[in-house]
C-alpha positions in Angstrom: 79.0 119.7 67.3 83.1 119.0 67.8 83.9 117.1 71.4 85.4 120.6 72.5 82.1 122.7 71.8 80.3 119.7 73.5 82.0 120.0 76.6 82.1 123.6 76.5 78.8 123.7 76.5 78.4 121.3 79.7 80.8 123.4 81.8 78.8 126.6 81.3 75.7 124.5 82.6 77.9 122.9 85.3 78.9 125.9 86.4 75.7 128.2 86.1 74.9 128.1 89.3 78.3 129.3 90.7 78.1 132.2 88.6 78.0 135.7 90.6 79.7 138.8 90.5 83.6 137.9 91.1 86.0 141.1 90.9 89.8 141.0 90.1 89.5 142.8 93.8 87.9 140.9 95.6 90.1 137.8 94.0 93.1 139.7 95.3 92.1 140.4 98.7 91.0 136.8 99.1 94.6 135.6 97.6 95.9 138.2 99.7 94.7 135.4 103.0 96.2 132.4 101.6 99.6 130.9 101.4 101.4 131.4 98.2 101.4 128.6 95.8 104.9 127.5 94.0 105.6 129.5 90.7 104.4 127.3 87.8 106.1 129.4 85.3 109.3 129.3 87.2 109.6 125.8 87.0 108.9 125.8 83.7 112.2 127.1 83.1 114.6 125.2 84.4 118.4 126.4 85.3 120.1 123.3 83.3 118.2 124.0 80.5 116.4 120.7 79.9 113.1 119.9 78.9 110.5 120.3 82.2 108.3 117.8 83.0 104.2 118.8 83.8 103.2 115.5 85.4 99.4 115.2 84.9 96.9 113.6 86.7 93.7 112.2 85.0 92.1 109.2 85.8 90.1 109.3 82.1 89.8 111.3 78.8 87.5 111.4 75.8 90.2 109.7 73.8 91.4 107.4 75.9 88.4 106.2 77.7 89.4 104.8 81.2 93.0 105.2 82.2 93.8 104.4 85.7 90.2 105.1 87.3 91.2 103.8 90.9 94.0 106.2 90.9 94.6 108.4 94.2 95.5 111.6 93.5 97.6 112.2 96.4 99.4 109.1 95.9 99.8 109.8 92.6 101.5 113.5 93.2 103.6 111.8 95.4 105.1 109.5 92.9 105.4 112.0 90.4 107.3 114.3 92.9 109.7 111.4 93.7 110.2 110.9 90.3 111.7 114.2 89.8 108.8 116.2 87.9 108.7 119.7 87.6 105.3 120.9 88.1 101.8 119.2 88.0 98.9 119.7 85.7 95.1 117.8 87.7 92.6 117.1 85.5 89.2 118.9 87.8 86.4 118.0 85.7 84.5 115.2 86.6 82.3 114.3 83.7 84.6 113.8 81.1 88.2 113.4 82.9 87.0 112.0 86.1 88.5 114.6 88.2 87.7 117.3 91.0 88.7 120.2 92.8 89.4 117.9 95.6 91.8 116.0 93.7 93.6 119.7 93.3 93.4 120.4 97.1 94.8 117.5 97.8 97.8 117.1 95.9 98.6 120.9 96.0 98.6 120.3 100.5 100.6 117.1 100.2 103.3 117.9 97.8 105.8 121.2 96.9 105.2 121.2 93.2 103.2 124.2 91.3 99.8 122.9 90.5 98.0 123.6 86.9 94.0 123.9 87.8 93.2 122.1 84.3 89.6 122.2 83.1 87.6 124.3 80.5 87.6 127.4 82.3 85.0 130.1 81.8 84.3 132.7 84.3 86.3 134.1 87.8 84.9 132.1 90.0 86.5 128.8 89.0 90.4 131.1 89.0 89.4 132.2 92.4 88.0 128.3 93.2 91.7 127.2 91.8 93.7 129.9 94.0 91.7 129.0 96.7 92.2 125.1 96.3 96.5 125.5 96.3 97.1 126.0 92.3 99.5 127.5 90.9 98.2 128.4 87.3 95.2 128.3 85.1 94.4 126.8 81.8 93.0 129.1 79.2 92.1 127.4 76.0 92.2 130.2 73.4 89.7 128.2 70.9 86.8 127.8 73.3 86.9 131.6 74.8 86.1 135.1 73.4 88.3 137.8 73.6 86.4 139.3 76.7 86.2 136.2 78.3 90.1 135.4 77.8 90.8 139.0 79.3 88.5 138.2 82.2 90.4 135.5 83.2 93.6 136.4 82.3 93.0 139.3 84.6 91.3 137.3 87.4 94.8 135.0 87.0 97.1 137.9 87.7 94.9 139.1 90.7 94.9 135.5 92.3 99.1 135.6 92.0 98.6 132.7 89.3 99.8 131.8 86.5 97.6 130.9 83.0 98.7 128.7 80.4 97.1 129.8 77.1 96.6 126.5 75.0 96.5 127.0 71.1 96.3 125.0 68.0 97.1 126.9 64.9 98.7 130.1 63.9 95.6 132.6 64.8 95.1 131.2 68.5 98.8 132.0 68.5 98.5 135.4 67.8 95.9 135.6 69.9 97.8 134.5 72.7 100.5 137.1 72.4 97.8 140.1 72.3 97.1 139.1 75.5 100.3 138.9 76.4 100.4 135.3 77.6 103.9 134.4 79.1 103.4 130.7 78.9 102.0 129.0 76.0 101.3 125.6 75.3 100.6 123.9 71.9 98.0 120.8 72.4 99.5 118.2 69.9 95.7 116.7 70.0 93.0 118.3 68.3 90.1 118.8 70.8 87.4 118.9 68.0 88.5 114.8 67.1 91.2 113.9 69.3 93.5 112.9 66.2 97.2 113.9 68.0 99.9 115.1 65.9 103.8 116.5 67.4 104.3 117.9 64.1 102.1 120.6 65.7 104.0 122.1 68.2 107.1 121.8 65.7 105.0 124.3 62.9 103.8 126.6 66.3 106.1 127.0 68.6 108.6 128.7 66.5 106.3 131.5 65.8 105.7 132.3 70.0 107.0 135.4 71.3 110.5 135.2 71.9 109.7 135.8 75.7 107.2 133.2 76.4 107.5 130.1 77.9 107.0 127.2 75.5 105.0 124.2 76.3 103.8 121.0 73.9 101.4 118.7 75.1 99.9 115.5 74.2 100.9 113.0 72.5 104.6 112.8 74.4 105.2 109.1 75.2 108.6 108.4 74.8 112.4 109.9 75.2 112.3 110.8 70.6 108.6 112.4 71.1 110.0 114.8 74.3 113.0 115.4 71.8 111.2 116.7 68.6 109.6 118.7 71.2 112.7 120.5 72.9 113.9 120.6 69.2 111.1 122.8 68.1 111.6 124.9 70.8 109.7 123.4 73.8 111.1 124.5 77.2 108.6 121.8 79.1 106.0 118.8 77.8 103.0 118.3 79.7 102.4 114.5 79.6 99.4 112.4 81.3 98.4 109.4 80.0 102.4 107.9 79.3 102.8 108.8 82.7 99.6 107.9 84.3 100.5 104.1 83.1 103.9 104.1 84.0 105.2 101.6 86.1 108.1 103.8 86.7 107.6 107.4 86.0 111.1 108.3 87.0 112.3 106.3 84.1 110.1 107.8 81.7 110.6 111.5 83.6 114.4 111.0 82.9 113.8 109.9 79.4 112.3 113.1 78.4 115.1 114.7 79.5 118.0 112.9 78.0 117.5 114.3 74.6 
């Protein structure tokens, strides 16, 4: 079994016992109570066109083991807002990233960036759990989801007033993606099966994305030359963690990105 199917497999027994009945009307009524998050997508497209910056928060990953595992996540939005990022992306699974939906809650009160709910999303509940926590969008990772399931939360998404980044990794997820119509895709530079992390990825994908969506490459961005092979393949934002996590200075790094 690949890392991704492993953890796939403990999220639908994490979440089992959340699982009930959750309609795209009921999702909308309840969004319908709350205060409306910062566009994600928006930001993603920014009015000087330079690269966007998707600050992440994650206090550990399969890959790279422990990170920064004291890290605050308030705290931590906090510096990445000062630092001039353009959205953030908070890692909410606990057994393998060391997150939670807390960690979402509290960034998304404390800060005006959009908020990216990332986790291995399944079923309504957890878009409805994001909306109601302060996010902003939705991760959909195309390889560990059927058809019906993407649809279900693609349409769960758009009821909740969110956003959903469809993640891919090589030229079928793509086309998947597009038959969904997914406005924002992003291409993971790592592969989730063995964590080996590659740019070249996003520069074969990312020129065959619908001309309307939103481009995104993520992983493996660590310096100023990684965030320009991006933008040069045609990335209109980079989601970074771990570089950023570490950084002394995020603005720095932030500004980096940007420069090429």
């Amino acid at each position: 079994m690949d890392k991704l199917a492993e953890i796939m497999a403990w999220k639908r027994r994490e979440i089992a016992p959340l699982i009930r009945p959750v309609t795209e009307a009921e999702i909308a009524r309840r969004a319908a109570t709350l205060p409306r998050p910062p566009s994600f997508g928006r930001a993603l497209r920014r009015t000087d066109g330079r690269l966007a910056v998707i600050a992440e928060i994650k206090r550990r990953s399969p890959s790279a083991g422990d990170i920064k595992t004291e890290l605050d996540a308030i705290e931590q939005a906090r510096r990445y807002q000062i630092a001039g990022a353009d959205a953030l992306s908070i890692l909410t699974d606990e057994k393998y990233f060391g997150g939670s939906l807390g960690d979402l809650r509290d960034a998304a009160s404390k800060v005006a960036l959009p908020c990216l709910r990332k986790d291995f999303m399944i079923h309504p509940v957890q878009v409805l759990e994001a909306r109601e926590a302060g996010a902003g969008a939705i991760l959909i990772i195309v390889r560990a989801l059927d058809d019906e399931e993407i649809k279900m939360l693609h349409g769960a998404a758009r009821a909740a007033g969110l956003d959903a980044l469809f993640e891919v990794h090589d030229e079928a997820e793509v086309e998947r993606a597009a038959k969904h119509g997914a406005a924002i895709i992003g291409v993971n530079n790592r592969d989730l099966a063995v964590f080996k992390t590659d740019l070249a990825l996003s520069e074969k994908l990312i020129p065959s994305f619908p001309r309307s969506a939103t481009a995104v490459s993520e992983s493996g961005i660590a310096t100023g030359a990684d965030a320009a092979r991006a933008r040069a393949a045609g990335a209109h934002a980079v989601l970074v963690g771990e570089a950023l996590v570490r950084a002394a200075d995020p603005r720095s790094l932030i500004e980096s990105f940007r420069a090429g």
